[in-house]
N, C-alpha and C positions, 0 to 999 in steps of 0.2 A: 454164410459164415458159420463156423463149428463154433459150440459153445457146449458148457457143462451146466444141467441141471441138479440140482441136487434136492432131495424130498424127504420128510420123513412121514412114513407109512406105517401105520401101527397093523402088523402082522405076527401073527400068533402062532400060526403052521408051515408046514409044509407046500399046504394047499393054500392059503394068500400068498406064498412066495409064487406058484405056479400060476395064479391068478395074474400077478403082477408082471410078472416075465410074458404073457401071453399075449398080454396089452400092448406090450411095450416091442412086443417081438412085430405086431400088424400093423405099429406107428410108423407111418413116414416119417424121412429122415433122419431116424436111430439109426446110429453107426454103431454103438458099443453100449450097455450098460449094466450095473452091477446093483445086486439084492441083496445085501446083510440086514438079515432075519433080527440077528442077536445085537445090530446098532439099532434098527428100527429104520435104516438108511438105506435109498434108490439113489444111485448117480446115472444119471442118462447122459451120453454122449451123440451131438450129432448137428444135424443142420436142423437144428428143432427153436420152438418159442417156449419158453417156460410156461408159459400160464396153457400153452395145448400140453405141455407135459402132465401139469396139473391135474387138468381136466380129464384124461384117458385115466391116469393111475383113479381118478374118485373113481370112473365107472366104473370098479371092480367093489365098491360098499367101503372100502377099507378108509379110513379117519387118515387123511394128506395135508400136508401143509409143506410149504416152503422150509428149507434145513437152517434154523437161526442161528447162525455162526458167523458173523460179520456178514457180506455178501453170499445173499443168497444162490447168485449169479457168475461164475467168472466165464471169462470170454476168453477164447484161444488162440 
């Protein structure tokens, strides 16, 4: 089942964006997903589980949490 993750990644460069796109680019089951630097915002698309979304984006050092905007989760 496809679904939407959404994250907010506190990144500061250039190079936490590349960081984060690199991760995200070796994860199984991303099919699409999007880096705004200047929201502080990762949506990841794909046949993925949130909390392994979670976990890949920490291994890059960068401060992740779940996006708190109603549902953190929507399902497609």
């Amino acid at each position: 089942m496809s679904q939407t993750v959404v994250l907010k990644v506190a990144m500061s460069c250039e190079g936490c964006v590349g960081a984060v796109k690199r991760v995200l680019g070796k994860m199984e089951g991303v099919e699409s997903f999007d880096v705004d630097q200047k929201e502080q915002k990762v949506t990841v698309k794909g046949n993925v589980q949130p909390e392994a979304v979670l976990q890949t984006v920490s291994k890059t050092g960068k401060k992740t949490s779940f996006w708190e905007e109603g549902a953190s989760v929507a399902a497609t």
